[in-house]
N, CA, C and O of each residue as an XYZ file, in Angstrom:
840
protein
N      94.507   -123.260    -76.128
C      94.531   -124.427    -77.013
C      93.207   -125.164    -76.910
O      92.679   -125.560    -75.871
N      92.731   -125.290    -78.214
C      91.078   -126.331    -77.945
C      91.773   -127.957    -77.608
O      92.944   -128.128    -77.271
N      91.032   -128.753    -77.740
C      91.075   -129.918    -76.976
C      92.478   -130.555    -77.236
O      93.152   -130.220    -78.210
N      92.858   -131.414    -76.400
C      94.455   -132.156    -76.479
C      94.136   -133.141    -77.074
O      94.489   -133.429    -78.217
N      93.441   -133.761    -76.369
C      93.280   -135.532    -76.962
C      91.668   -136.136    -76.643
O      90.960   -135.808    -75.691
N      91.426   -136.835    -77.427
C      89.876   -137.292    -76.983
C      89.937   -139.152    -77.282
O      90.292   -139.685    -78.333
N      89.433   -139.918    -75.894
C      89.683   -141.601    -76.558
C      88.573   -141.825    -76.086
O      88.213   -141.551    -74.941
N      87.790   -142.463    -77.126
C      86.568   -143.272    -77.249
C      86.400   -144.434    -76.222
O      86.578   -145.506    -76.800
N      86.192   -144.549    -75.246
C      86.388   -146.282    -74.716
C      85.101   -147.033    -75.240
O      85.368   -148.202    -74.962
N      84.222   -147.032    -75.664
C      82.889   -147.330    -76.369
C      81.668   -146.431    -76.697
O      81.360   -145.250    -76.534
N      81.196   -147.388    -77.158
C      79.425   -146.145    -77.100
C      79.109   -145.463    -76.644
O      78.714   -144.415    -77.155
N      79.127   -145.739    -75.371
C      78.886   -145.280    -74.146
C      79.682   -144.123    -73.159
O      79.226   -143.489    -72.207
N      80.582   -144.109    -73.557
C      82.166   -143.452    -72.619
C      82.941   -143.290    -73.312
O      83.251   -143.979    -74.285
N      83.561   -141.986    -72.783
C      84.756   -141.197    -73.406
C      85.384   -140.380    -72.517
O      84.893   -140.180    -71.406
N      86.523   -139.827    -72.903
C      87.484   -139.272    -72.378
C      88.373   -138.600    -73.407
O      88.872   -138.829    -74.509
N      88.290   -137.264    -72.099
C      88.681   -135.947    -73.390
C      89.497   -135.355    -72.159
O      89.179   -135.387    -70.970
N      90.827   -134.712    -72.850
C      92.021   -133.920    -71.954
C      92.150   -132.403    -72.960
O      92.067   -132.228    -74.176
N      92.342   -131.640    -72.022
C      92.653   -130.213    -72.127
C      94.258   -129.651    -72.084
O      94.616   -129.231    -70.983
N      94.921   -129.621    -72.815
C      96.046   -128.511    -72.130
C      95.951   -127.545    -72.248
O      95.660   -126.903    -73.258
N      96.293   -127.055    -70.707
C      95.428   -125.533    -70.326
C      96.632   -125.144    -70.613
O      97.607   -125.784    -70.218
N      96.769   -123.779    -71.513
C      97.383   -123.036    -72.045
C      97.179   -121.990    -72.213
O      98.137   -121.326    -72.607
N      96.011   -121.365    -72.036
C      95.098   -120.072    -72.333
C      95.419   -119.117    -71.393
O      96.393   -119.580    -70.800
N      95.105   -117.899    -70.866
C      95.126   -117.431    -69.551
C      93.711   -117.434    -68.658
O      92.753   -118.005    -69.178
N      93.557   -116.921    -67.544
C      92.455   -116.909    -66.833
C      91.174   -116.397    -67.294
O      90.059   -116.904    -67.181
N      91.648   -114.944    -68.011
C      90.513   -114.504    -69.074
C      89.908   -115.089    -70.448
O      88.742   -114.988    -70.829
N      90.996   -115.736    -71.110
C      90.951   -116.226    -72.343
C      89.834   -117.565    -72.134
O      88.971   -117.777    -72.985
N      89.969   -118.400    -70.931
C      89.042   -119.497    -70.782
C      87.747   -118.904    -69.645
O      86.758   -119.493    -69.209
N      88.070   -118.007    -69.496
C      86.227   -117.833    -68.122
C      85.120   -116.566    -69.359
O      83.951   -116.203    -69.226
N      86.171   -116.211    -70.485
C      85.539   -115.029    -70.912
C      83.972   -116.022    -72.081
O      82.952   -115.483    -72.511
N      84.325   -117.247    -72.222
C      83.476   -117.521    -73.501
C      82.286   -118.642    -72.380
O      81.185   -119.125    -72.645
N      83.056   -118.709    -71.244
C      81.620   -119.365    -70.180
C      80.647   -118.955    -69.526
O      80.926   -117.966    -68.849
N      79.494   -119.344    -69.436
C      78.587   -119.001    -68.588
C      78.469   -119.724    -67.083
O      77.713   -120.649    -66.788
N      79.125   -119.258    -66.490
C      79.181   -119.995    -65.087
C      78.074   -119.701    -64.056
O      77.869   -118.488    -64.008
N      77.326   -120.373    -63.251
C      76.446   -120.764    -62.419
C      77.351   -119.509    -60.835
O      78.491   -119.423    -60.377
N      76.337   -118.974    -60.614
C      76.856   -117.884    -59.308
C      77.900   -119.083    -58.449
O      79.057   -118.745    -58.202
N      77.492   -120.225    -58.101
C      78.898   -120.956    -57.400
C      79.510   -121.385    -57.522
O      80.291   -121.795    -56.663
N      79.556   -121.605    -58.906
C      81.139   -122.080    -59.152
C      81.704   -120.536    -58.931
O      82.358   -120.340    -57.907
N      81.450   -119.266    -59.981
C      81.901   -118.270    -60.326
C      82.360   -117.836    -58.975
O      83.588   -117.738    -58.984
N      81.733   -117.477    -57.577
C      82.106   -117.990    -56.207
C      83.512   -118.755    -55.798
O      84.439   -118.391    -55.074
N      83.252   -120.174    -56.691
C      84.553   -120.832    -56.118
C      85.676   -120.468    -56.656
O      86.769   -120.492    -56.090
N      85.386   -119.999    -58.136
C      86.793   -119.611    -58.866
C      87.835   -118.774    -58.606
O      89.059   -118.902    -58.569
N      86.713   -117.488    -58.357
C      86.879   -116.264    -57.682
C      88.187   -116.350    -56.129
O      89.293   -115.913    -55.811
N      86.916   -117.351    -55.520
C      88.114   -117.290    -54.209
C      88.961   -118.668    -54.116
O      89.131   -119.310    -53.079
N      89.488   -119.019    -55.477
C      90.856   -119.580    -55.514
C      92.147   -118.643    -55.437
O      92.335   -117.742    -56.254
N      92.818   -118.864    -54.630
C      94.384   -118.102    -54.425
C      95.474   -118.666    -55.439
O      96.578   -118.137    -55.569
N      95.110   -119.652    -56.060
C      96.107   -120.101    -56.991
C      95.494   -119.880    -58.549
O      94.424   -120.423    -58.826
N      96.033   -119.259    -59.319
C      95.500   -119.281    -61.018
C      96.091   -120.165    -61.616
O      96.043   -119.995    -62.834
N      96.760   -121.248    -61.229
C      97.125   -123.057    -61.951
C      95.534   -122.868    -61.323
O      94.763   -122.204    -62.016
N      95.145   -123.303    -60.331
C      93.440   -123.965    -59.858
C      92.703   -123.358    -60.405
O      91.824   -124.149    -60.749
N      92.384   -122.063    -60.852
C      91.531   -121.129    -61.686
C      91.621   -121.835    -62.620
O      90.684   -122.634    -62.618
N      92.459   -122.003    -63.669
C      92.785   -122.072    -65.208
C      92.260   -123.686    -65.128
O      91.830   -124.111    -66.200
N      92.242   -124.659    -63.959
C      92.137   -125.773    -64.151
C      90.903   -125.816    -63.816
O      90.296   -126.679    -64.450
N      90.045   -125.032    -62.809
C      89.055   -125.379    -63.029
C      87.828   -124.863    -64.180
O      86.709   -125.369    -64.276
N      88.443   -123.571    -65.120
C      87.830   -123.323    -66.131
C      87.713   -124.615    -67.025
O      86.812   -125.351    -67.428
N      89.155   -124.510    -67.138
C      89.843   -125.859    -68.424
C      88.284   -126.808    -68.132
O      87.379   -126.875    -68.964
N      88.268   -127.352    -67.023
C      87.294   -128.757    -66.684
C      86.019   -128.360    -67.210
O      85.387   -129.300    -67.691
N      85.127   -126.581    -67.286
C      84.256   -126.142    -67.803
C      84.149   -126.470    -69.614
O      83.212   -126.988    -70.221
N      85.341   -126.007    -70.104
C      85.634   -125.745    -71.649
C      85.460   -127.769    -72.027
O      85.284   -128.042    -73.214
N      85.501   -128.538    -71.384
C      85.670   -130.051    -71.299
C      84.290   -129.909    -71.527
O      83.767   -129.856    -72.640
N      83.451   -129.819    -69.948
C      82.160   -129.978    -70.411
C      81.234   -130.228    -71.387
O      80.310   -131.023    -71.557
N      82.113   -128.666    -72.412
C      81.605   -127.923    -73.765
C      81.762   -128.739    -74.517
O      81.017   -128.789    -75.495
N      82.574   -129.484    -74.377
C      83.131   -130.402    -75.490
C      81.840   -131.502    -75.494
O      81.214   -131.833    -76.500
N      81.686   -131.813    -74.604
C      80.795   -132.956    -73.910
C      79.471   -133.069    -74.583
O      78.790   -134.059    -74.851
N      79.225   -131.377    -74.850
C      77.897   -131.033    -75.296
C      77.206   -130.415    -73.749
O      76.071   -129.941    -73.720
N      77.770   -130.478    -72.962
C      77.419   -129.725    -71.308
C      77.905   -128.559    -71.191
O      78.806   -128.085    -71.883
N      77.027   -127.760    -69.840
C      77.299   -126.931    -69.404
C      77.580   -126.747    -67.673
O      77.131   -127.606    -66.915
N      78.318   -125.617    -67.158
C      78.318   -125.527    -65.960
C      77.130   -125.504    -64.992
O      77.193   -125.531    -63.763
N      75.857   -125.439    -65.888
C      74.532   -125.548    -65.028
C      74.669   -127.127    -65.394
O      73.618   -127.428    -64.829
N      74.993   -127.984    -65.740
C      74.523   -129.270    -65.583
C      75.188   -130.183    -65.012
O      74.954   -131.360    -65.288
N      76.308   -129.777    -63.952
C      77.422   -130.363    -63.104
C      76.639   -129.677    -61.631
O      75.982   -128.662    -61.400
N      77.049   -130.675    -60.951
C      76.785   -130.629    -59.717
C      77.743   -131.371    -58.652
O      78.831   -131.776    -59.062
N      77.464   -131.522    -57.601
C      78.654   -131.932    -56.364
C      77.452   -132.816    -55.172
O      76.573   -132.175    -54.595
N      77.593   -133.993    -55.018
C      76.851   -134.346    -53.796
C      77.761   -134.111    -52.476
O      78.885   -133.616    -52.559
N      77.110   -134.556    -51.114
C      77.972   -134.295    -49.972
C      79.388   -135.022    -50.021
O      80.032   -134.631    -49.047
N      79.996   -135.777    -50.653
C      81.650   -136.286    -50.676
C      82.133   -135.433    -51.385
O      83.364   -135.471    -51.390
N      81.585   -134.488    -52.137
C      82.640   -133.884    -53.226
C      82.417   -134.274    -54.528
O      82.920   -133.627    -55.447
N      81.466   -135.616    -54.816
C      81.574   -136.269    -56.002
C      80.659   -135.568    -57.506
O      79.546   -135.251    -57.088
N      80.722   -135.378    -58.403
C      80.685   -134.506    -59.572
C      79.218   -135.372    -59.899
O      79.076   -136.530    -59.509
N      78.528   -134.893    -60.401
C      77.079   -135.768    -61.603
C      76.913   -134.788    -62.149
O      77.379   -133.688    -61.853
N      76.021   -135.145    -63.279
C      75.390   -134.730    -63.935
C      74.235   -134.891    -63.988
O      73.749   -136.003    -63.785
N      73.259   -133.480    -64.368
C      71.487   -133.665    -64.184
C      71.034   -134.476    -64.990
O      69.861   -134.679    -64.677
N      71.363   -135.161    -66.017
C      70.811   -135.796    -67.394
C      71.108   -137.416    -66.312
O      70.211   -138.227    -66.543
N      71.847   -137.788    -65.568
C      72.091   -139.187    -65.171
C      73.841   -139.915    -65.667
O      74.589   -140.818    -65.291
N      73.815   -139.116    -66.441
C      75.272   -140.261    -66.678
C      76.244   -139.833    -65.603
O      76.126   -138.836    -64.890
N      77.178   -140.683    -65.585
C      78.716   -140.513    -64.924
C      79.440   -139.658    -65.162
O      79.717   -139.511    -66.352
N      80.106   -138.658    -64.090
C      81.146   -138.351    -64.525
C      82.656   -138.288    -63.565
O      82.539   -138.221    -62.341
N      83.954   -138.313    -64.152
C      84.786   -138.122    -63.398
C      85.667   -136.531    -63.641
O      85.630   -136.022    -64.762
N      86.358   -135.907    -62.609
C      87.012   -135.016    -63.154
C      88.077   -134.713    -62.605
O      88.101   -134.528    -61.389
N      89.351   -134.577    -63.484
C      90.953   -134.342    -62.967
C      91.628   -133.303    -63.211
O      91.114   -132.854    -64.235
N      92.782   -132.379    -62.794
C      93.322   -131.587    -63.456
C      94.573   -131.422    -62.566
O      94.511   -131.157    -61.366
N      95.700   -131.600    -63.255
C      97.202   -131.255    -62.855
C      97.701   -130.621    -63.595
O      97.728   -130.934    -64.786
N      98.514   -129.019    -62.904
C      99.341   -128.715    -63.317
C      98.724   -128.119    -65.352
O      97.546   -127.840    -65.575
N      99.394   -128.087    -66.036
C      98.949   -128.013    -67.028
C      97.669   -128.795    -68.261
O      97.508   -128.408    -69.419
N      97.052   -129.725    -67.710
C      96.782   -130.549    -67.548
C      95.109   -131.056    -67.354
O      95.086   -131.876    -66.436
N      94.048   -130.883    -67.789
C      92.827   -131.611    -67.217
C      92.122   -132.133    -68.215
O      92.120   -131.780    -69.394
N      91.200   -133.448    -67.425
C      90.444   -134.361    -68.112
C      89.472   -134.562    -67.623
O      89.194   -134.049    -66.539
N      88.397   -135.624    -68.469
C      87.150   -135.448    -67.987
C      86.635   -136.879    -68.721
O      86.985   -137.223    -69.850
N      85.651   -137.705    -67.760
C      85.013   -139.099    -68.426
C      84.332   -139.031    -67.860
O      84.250   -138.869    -66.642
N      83.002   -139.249    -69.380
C      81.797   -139.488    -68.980
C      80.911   -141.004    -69.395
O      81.279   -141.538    -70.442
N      80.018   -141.543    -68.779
C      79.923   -142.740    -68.889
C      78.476   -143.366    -68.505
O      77.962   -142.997    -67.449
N      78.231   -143.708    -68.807
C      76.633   -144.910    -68.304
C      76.976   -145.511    -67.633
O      76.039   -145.911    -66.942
N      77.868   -145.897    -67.343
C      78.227   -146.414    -65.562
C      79.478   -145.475    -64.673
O      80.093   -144.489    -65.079
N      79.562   -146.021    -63.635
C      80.150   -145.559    -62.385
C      81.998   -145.657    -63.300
O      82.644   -146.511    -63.908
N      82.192   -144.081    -62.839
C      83.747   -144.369    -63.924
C      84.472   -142.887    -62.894
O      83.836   -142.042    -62.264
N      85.783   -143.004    -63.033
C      86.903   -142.574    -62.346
C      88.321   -141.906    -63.257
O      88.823   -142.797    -63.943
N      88.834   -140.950    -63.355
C      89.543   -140.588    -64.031
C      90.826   -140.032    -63.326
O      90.391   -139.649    -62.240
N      92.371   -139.742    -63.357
C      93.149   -139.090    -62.421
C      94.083   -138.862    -63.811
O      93.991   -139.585    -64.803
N      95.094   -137.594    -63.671
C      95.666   -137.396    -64.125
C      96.769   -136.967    -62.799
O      96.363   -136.520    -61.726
N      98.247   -137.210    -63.135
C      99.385   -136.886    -62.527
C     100.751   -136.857    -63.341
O     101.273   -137.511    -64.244
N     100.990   -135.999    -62.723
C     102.332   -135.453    -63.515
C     103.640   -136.629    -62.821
O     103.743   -136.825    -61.610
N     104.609   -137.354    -63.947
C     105.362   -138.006    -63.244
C     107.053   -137.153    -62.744
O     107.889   -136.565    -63.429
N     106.973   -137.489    -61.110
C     107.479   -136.650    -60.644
C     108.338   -137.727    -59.444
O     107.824   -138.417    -58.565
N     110.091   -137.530    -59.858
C     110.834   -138.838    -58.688
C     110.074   -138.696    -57.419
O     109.760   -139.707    -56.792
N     109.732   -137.419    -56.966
C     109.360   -137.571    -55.570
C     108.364   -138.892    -54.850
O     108.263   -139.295    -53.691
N     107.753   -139.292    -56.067
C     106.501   -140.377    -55.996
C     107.427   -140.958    -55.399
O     107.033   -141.001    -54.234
N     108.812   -141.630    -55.471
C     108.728   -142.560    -54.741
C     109.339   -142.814    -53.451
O     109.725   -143.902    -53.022
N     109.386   -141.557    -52.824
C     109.366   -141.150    -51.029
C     108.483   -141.668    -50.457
O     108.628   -142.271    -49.394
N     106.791   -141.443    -51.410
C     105.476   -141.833    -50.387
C     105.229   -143.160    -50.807
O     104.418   -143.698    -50.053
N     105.632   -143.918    -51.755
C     105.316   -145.088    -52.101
C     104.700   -145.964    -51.069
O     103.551   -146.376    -51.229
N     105.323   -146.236    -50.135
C     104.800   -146.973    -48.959
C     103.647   -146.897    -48.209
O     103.049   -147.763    -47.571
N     103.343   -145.264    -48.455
C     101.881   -144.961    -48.289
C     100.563   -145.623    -49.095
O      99.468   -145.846    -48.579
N     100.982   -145.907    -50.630
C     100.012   -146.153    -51.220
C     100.355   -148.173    -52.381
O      99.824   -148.957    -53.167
N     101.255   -147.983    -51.801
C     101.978   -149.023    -52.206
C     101.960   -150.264    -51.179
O     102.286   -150.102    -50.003
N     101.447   -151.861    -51.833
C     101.436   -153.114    -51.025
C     102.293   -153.866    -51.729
O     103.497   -154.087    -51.857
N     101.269   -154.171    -52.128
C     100.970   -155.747    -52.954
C     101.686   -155.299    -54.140
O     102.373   -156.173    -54.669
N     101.693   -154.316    -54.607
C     102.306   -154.048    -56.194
C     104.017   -154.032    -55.946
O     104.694   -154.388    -56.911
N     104.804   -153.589    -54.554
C     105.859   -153.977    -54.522
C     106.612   -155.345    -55.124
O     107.767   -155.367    -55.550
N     105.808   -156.338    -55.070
C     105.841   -157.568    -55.420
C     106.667   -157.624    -56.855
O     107.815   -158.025    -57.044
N     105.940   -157.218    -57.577
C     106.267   -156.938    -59.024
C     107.084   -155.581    -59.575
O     107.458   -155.559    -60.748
N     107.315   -154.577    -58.780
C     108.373   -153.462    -59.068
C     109.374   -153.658    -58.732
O     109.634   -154.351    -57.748
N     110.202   -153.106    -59.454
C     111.746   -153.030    -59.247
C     112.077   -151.756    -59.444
O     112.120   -151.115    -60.495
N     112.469   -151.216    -57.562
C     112.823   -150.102    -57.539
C     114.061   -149.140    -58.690
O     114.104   -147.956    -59.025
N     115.054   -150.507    -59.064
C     115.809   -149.587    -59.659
C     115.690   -149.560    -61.174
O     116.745   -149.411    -61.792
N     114.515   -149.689    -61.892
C     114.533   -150.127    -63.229
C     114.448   -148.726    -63.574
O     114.432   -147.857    -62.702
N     114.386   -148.441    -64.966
C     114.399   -146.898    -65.278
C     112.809   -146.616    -65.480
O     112.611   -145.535    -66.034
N     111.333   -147.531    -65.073
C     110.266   -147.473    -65.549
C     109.803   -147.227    -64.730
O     108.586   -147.217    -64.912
N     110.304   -146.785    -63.019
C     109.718   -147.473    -61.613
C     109.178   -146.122    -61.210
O     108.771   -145.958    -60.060
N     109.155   -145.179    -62.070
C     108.568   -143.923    -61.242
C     107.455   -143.526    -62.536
O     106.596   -142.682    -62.280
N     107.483   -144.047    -63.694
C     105.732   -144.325    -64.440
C     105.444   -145.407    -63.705
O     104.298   -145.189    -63.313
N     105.848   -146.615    -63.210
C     104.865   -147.480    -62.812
C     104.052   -147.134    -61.887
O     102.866   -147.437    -61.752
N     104.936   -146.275    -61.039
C     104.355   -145.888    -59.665
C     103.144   -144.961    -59.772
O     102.122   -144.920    -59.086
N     103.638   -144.032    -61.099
C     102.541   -143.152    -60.930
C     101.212   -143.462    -61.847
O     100.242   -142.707    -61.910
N     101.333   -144.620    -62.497
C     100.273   -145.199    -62.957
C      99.332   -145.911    -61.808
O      98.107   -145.788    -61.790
N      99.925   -146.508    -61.061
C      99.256   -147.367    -59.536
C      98.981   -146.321    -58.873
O      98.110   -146.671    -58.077
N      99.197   -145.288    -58.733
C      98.806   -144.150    -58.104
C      97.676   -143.310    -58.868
O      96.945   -142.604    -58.172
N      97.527   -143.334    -59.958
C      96.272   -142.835    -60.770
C      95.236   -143.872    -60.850
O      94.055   -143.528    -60.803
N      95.701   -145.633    -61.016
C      94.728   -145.890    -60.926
C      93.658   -146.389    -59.878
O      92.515   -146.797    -60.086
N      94.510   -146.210    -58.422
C      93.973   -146.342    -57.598
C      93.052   -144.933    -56.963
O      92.203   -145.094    -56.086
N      93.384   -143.499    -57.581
C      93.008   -142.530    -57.263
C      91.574   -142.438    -58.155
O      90.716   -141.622    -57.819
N      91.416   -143.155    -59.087
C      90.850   -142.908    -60.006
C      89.588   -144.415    -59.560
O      88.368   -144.300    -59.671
N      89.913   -144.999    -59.339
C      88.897   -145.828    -57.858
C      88.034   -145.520    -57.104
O      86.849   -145.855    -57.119
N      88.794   -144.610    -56.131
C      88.585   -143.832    -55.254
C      87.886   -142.896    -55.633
O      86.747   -142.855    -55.167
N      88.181   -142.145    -56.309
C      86.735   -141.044    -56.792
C      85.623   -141.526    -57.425
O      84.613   -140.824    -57.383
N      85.559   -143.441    -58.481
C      84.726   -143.709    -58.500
C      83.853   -144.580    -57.362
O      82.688   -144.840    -57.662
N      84.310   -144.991    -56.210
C      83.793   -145.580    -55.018
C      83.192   -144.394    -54.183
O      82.006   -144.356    -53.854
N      84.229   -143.313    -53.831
C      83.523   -142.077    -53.116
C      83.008   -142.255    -51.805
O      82.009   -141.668    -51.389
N      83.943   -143.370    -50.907
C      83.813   -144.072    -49.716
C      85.156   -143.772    -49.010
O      86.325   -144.138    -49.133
N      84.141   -142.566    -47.861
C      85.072   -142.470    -46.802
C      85.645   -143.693    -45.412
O      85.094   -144.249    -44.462
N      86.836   -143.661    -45.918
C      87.807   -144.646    -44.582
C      88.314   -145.474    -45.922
O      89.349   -145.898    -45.408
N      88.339   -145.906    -46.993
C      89.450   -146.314    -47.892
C      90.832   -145.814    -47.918
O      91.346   -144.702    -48.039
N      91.214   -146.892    -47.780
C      92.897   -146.077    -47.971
C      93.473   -147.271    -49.415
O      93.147   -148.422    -49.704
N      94.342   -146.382    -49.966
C      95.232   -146.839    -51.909
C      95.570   -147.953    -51.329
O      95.346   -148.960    -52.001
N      96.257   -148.181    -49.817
C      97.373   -149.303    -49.943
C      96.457   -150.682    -49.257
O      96.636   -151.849    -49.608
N      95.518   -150.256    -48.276
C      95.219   -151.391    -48.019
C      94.079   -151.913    -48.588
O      94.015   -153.132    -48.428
N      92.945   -151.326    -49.333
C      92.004   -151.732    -49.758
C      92.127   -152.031    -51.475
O      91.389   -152.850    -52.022
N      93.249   -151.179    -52.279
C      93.417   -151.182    -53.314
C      94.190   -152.143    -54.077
O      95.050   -152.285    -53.208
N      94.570   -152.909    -54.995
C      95.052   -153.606    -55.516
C      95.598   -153.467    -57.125
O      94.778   -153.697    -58.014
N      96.537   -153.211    -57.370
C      97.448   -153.458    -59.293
C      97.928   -154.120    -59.707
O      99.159   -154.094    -59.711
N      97.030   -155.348    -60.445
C      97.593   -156.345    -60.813
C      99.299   -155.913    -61.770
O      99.603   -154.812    -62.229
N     100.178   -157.281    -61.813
C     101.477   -156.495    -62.878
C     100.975   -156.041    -63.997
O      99.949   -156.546    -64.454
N     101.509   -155.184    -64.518
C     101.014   -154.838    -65.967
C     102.637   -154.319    -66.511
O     103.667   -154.307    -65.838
N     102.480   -153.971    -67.732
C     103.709   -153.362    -68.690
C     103.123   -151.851    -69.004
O     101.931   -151.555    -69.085
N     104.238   -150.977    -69.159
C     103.532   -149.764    -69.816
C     103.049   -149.620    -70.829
O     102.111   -148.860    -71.071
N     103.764   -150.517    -71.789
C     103.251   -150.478    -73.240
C     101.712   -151.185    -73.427
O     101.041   -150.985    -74.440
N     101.140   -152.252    -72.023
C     100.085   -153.019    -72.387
C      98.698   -151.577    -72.112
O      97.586   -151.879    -72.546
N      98.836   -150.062    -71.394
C      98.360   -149.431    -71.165
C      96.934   -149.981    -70.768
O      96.029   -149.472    -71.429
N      96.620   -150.729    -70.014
C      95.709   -151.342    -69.419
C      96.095   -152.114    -68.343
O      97.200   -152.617    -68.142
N      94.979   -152.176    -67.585
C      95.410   -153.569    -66.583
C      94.236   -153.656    -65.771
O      93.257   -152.951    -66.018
N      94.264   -154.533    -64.744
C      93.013   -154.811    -63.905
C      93.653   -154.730    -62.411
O      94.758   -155.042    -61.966
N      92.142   -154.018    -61.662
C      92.367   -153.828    -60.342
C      91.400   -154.200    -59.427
O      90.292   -154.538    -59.844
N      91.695   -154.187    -58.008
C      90.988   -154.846    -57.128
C      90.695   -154.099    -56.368
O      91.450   -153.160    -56.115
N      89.301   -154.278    -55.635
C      89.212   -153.172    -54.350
C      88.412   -154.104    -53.409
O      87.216   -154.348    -53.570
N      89.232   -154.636    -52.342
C      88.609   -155.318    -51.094
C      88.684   -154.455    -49.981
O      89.603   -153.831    -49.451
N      87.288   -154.603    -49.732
C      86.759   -153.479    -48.919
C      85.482   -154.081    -48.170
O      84.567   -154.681    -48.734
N      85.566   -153.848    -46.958
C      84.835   -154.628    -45.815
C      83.925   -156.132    -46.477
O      82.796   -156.308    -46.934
N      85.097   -156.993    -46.227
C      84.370   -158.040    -47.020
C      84.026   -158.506    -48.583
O      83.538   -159.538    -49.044
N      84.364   -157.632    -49.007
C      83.277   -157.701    -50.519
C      84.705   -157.297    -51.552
O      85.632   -156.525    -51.308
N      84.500   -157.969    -52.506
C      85.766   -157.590    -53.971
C      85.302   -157.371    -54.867
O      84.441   -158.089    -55.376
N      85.779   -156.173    -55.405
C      85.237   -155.443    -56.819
C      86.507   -155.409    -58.002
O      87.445   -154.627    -57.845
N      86.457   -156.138    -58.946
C      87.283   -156.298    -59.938
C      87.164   -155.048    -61.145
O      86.050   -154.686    -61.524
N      88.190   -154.549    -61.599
C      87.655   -153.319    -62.534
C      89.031   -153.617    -63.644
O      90.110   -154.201    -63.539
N      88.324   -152.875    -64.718
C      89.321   -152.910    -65.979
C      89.899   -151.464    -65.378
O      89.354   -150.793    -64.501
N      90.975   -151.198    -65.982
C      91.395   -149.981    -66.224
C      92.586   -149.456    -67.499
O      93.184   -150.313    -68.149
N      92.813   -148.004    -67.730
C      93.713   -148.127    -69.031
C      94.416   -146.981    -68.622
O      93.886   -146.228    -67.805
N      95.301   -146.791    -68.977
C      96.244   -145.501    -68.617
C      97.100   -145.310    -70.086
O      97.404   -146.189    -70.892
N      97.403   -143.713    -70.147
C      97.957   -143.356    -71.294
C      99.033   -142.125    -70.925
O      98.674   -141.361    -70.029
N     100.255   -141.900    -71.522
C     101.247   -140.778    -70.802
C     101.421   -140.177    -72.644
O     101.280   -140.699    -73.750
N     101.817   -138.746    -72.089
C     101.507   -137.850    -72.748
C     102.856   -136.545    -72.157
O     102.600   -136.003    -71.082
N     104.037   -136.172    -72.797
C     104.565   -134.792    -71.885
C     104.760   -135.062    -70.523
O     104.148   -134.413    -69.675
N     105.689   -136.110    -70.170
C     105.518   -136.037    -68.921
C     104.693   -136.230    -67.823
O     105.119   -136.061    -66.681
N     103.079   -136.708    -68.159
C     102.092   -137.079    -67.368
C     101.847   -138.293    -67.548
O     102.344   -138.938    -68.471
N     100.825   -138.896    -66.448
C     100.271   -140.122    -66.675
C      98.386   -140.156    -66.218
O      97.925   -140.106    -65.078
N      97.719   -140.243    -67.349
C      96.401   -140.174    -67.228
C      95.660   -141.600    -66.906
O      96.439   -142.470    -67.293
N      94.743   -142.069    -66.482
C      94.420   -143.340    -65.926
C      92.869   -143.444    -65.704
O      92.205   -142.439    -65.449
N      92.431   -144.434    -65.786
C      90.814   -144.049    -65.560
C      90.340   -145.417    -66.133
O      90.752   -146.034    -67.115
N      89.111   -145.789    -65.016
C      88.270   -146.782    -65.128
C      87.639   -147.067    -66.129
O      87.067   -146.189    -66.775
N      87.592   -148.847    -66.607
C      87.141   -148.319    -68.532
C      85.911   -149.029    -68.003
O      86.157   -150.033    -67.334
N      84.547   -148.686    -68.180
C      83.352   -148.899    -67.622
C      82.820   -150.074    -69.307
O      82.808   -149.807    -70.508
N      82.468   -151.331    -68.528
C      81.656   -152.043    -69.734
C      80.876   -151.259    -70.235
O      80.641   -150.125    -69.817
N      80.197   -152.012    -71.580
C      79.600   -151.684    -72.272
C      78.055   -152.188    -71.579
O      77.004   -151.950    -72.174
């Protein structure tokens, strides 16, 4: 399947999702992959992680990029040679990609009851405002869980943890936005964010000013 969905957040930034649907050949056969990724693909044991990490290639394409123009610094974190931002996600059937002129974060997750076993792990301050037994409490959860993941890959700072440094203000599902906090040794960083569900998922990601 070519692209799922594509949302403009300004001039500057966008965000584009894939449902990977293709098989392993159908998406690696039309890429030109760089000897290490082709390396990493290769020695994935799972073909969901193959197909997802092609899918994130065929994104690129979309982008107007290629697999020579992605790269990885020492955290793991994704750039690009040209300078802009990028973030990159993929669950399950599932991947996305935002790129941006500033520092930006993207997560996709499939909503799944189990989320709310670990809640306590990643969950504070947002207890405040949930109600475990409403019928909304396992998208809410997994929205506070994308958008704090989606933080986190744009901060890219080891010793953060979701529950104590992270913050979700209340929001509604239907307002598909909201604002978040990240206090972290001293210092507070306020961020927009927007989330959108789709089939059972919930996609989320930092909306970077203009």
């Amino acid at each position: 399947m070519p692209l799922y969905k594509s949302v403009k957040i300004n001039h500057n930034s966008a965000v584009k999702i894939w449902k990977i649907e293709e098989s392993y050949d159908e998406l690696i056969e039309p890429l030109d992959l760089k000897p290490q990724s082709l390396e990493r693909v290769l020695g994935m044991k799972s073909e969901i992680h193959q197909r997802g990490f092609l899918s994130v290639r065929h994104l690129l394409r979309a982008f107007g990029y290629s697999d020579q123009d992605l790269y990885y610094d020492e955290f793991g974190k994704p750039h690009l040679k040209d300078g802009k931002h990028i973030s990159i996600t993929h669950s399950f059937t599932f991947s996305g990609v935002i790129i941006s002129d500033r520092e930006v974060g993207i997560d996709i997750e499939k909503q799944r009851p189990k989320i709310a076993i670990i809640a306590k792990k990643f969950v504070d301050y947002e207890f405040n405002y949930l109600n475990v037994n409403s019928d909304d409490y396992i998208k809410k959860l997994t929205v506070i869980w994308g958008v704090k993941e989606s933080l986190y890959k744009l901060f890219a700072t080891p010793g953060m943890l979701f529950r104590e440094h992270f913050l979700v203000i209340p929001f509604m599902l239907e307002d598909s936005e909201t604002v978040a906090w990240i206090d972290y040794q001293g210092r507070k960083y306020r961020y927009t964010t927007a989330f959108l569900e789709f089939e059972g998922f919930t996609c989320a990601y930092v909306v970077p000013n203009e």
